[in-house]
C-alpha positions in Angstrom: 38.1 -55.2 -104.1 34.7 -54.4 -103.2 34.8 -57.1 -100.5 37.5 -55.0 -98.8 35.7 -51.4 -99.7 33.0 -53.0 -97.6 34.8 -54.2 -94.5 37.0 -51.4 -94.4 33.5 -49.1 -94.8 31.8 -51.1 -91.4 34.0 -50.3 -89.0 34.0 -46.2 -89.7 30.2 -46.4 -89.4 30.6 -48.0 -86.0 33.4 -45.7 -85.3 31.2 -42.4 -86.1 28.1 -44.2 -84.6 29.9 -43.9 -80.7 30.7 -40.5 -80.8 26.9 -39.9 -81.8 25.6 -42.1 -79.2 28.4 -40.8 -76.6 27.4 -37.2 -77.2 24.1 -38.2 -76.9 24.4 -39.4 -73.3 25.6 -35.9 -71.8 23.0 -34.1 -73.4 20.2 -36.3 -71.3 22.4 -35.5 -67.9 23.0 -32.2 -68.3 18.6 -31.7 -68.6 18.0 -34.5 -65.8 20.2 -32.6 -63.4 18.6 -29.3 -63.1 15.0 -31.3 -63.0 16.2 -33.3 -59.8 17.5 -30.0 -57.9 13.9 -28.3 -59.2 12.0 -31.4 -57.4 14.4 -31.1 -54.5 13.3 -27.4 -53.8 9.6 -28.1 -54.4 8.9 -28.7 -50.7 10.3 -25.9 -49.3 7.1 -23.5 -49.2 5.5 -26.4 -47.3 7.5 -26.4 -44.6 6.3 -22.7 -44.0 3.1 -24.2 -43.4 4.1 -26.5 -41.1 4.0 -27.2 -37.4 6.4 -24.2 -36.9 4.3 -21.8 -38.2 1.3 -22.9 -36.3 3.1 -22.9 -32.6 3.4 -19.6 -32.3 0.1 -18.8 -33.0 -1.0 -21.1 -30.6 1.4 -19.8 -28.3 0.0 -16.2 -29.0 -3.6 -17.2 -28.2 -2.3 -19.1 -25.0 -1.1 -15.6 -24.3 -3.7 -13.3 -24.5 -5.5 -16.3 -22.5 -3.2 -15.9 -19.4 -2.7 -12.3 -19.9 -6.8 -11.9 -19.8 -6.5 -14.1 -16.1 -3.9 -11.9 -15.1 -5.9 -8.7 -15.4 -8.6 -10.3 -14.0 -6.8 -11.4 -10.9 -5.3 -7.9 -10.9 -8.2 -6.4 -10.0 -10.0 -8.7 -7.9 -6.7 -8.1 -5.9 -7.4 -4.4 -6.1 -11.0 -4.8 -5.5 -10.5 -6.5 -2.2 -7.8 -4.5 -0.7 -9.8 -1.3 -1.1 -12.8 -3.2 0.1 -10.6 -4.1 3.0 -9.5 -0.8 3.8 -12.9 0.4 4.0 -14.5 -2.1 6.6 -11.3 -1.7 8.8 -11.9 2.1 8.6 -16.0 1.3 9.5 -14.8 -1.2 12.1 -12.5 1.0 14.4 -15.0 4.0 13.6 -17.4 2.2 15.1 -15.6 0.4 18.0 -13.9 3.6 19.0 -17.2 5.6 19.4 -19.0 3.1 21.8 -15.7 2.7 23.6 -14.5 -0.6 23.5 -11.1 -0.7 22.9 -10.9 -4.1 22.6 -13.9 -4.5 20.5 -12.1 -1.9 18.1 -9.0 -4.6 17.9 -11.4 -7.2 17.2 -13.4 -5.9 14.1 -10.4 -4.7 12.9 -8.7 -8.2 13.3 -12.2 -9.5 11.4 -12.5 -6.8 8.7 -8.7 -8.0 7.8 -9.9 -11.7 7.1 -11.2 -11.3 3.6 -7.9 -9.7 2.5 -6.0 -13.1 3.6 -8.5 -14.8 1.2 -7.0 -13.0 -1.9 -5.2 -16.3 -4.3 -3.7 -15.7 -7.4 -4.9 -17.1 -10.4 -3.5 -20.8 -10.6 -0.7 -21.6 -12.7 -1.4 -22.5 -16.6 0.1 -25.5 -18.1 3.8 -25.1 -19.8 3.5 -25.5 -23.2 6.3 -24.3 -24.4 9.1 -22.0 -22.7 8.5 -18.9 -24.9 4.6 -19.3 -24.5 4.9 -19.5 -20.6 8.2 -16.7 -20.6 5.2 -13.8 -21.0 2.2 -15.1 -19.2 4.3 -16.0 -15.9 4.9 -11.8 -15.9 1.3 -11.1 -15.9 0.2 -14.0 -13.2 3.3 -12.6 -11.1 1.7 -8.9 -10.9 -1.7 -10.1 -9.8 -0.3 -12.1 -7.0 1.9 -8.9 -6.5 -0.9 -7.0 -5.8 -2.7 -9.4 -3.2 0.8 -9.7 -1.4 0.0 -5.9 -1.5 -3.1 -5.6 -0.4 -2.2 -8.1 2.5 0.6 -6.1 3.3 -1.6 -3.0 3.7 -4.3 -4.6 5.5 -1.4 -5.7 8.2 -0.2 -2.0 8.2 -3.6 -0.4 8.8 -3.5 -3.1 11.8 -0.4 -2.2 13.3 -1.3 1.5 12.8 -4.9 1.6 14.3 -3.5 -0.9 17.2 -1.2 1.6 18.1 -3.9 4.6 17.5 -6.1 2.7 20.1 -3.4 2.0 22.7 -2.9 5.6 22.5 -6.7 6.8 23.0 -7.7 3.9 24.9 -7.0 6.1 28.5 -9.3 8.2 27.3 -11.8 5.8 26.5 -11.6 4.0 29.4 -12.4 6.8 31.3 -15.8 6.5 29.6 -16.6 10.1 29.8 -15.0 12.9 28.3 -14.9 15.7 31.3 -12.6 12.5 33.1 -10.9 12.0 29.8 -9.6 15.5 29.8 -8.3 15.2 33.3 -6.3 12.6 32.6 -4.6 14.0 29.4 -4.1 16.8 31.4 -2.4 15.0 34.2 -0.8 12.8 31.7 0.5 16.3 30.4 1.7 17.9 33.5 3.7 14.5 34.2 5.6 14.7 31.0 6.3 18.8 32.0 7.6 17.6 35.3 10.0 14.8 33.8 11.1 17.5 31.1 11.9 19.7 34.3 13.9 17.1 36.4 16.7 16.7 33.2 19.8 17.8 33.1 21.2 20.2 31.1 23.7 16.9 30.0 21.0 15.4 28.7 19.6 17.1 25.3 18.3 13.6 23.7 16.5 13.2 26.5 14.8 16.3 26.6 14.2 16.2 22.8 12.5 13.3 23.2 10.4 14.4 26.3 9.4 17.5 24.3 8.5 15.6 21.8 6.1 13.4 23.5 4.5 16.5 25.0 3.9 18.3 22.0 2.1 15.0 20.5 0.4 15.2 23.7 -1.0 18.0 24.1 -1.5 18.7 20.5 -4.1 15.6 20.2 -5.3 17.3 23.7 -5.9 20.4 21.8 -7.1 18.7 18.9 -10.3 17.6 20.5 -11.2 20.5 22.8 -10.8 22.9 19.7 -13.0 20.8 17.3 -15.4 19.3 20.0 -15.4 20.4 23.5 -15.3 24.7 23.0 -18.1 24.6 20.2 -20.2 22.6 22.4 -19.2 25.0 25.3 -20.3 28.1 22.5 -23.3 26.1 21.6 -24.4 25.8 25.6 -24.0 29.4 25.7 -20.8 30.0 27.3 -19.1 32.1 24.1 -16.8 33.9 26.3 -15.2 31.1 28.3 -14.8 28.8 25.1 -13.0 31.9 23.2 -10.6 32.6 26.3 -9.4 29.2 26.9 -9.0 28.9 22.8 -6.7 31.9 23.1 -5.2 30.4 26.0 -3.8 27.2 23.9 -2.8 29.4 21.4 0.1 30.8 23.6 0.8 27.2 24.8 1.8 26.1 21.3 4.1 29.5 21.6 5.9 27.8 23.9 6.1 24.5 22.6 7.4 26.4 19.9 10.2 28.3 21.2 11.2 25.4 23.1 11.6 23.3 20.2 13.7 26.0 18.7 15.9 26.5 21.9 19.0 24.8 22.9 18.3 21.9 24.9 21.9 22.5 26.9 21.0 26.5 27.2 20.4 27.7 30.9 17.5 29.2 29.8 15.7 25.9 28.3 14.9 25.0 32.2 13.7 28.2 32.7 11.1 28.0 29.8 9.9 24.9 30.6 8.7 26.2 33.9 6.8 29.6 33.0 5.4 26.6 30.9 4.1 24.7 33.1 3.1 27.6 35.6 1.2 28.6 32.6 -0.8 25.2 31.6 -1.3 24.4 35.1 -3.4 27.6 35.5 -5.2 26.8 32.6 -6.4 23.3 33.6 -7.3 24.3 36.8 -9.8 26.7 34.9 -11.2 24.0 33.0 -11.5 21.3 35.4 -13.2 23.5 38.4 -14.9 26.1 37.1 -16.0 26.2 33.1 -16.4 22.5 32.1 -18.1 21.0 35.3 -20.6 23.4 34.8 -20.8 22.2 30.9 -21.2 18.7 32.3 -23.7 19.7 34.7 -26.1 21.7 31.8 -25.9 18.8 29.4 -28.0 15.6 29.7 -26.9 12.3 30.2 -28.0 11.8 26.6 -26.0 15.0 25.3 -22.6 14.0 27.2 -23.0 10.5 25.8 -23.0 11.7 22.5 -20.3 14.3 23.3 -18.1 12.0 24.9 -18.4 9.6 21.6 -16.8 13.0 19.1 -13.9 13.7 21.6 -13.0 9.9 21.4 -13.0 9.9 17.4 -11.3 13.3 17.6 -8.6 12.0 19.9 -8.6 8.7 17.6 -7.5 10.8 14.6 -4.7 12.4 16.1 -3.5 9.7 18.0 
């Protein structure tokens, strides 16, 4: 009896012992699980520390770098152009009042040189395409501004080429009582091909009258500011006054014939009470009031005299 008491008693322990030890073994997984996905998300705040975190502040020093070249080349750029400007102004001041045309062309041509030295500030190295997206804008814009400041420079050139080629019969005449005469002549011409056109041809005249009111306004320009006040100054007032009044009613009828109707009758008439007129008026200057001028003045005096009509007929031209 007790023999079977006991082996019927063994295997109920062993039977009660697995559940225990089974139960046991679910416990430890469920508490090992959560530790592994805690270990897993450890190293997630390192990674905010790691090379991506530190490129763009490289790239943002980089930055300010090229940005700081930029400006610089900016205004270097800026600097020279208005440099540039400057000595071509000097250079055809200069050349224009010892009358050399083509000495004028030439320091202009020089003065221009040191604006075709302007180079933008040479390309950084790429390191990365966001770092080199921003920078590129600011290296752009200071080779911007030397293209500029080329591109003025050659327009200054153009402008004063043409201003000499406009003033250089003038100059060439190499004194100003002969340098009248011929923008008188010059302006008679024009009033004679304004009178030979048709009534059938209305862009021609508009053009004609056009040239002769640039003409004779740059004409007018330098007696007015130069040649009467040196007249006043020598003591002639009353001639100087007179043929100042005189002009006045020429730009009356430059006036009235710009407003008239270049197919009109009446447009062919104008244009010879105009021309009557001036013609009288030149005659008066040329044989009686300014020979007299250029006789009281010395050689010295018309020198100097003959240099401000040039830069007056240079400004106008």
């Amino acid at each position: 009896m007790a023999t079977v008491a006991d082996s019927a008693a063994k295997p109920r322990t062993k039977t009660a012992a697995r559940p225990r030890s089974a139960a046991a073994k679910p416990a430890v997984t469920a508490k090992a699980a959560p530790a592994k996905r805690a270990v897993r998300k450890s190293p997630a705040p390192k990674a905010a520390t790691s090379p991506a975190t530190v490129k763009p502040a490289a790239a943002k020093t980089v930055t300010q770098k090229l940005s700081a070249r930029a400006l610089a080349a900016e205004q270097g750029a800026a600097s020279t152009a208005s440099h540039a400007v400057e000595a071509i102004k000097a250079a055809a001041e200069k050349a224009i009042e010892a009358s050399h045309v083509k000495d004028a062309a030439k320091a202009v041509k020089a003065a221009t040189r040191n604006v075709g030295s302007v180079k933008a500030s040479p390309k950084p190295r790429t390191i990365s395409r966001k770092a080199a997206a921003k920078p590129s804008t600011g290296v752009g814009t200071g080779t911007m501004i030397g293209v500029a400041a080329a591109g003025l420079a050659a327009g200054l050139v153009a402008n004063l080429g043409r201003k000499a080629a406009v003033q250089a019969p003038s100059v060439m005449a190499g004194d100003w009582l002969e340098a009248l005469k011929a923008e008188h002549k010059a302006a008679l011409a024009l009033l004679d091909k304004l009178a030979q056109s048709s009534p059938g041809q209305p862009a021609k005249r508009t053009l004609l009258l056009t040239q002769l009111k640039h003409a004779l306004g740059k004409h007018a320009f330098t007696e007015e500011n130069v040649i009467y006040p040196a007249l006043r100054e020598w003591g002639d007032k009353a001639d100087a006054d007179a043929l100042n009044h005189e002009q006045g009613y020429h730009k009356q009828f430059l006036y009235e014939l710009d407003a008239m109707d270049k197919s009109a009758p009446e447009f062919a008439l104008k244009v010879a009470d105009f021309r009557a007129d001036l013609d009288a008026h030149i005659r008066e200057e040329e044989d009686k009031i300014f020979p007299k001028l250029h006789g009281g003045l010395s050689a010295e005096k018309n020198k100097a005299l003959t240099g401000l009509a040039n830069r007056e007929g240079f400004k106008m031209a």
